[in-house]
N, C-alpha and C positions, 0 to 999 in steps of 0.2 A: 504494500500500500504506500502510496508517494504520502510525503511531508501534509500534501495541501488535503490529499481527502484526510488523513487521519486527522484534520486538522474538523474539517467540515462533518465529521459523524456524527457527534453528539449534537450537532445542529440538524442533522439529517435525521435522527434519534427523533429529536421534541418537535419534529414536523412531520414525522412518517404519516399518520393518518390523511394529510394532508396531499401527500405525496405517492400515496398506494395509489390512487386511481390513475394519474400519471405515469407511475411506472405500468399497470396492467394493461393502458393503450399500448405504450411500449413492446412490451413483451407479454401478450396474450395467454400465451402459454401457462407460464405462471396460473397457479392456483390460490384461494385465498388463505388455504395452508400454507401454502408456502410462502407467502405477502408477512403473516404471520407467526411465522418462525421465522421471516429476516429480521422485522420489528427495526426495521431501521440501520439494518449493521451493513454493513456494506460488502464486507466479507460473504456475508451468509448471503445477502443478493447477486454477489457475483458466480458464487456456489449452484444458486437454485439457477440461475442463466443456463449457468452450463452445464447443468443434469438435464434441464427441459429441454434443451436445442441443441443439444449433442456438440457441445461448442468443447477446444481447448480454452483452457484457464486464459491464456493470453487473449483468446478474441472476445470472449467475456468483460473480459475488465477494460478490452477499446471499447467494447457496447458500452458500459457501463460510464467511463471517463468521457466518452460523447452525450449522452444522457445527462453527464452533472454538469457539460458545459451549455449545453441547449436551457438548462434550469440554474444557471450563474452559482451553481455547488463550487465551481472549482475556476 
C-alpha cells in the first residue's frame, strides 16, 4: 500500500457507507458481503476485486488507485 492510500483509509473507513454504492457501480461483481467485510479497508477491497474478476493483485490495486483518483482519495 503506497504512503498516500494508507494515509486516506481511515478516511475511506468513516465514509464507507457513503462510498459502497460507488464502489458497486464500479465493480458489480462485488457482493454486499463482500462490501461488508471490506468495511472500508482497502486491502480487503482490493482482495474481494481480485477473487471476483479473477484479477492478479497488481491489476486490482490499478483498478482500485484509478477508483480513489476518479473520487480525489488519492
Amino acid at each position: 500500500m503506497t504512503n498516500q492510500a494508507a494515509m486516506n483509509e481511515p478516511w475511506i473507513k468513516g465514509k464507507w457507507n457513503e462510498f459502497k454504492g460507488n464502489v458497486k457501480e464500479e465493480w458489480g461483481k462485488l457482493t454486499d458481503d463482500d462490501l461488508d467485510r471490506a468495511e472500508g479497508k482497502r486491502d480487503q477491497l482490493v482482495g474481494a476485486i481480485q477473487q471476483r474478476y479473477g484479477l492478479a493483485k497488481e491489476k486490482a490495486e490499478d483498478q482500485v488507485k484509478a477508483w480513489e483518483r476518479r473520487h480525489g482519495l488519492s
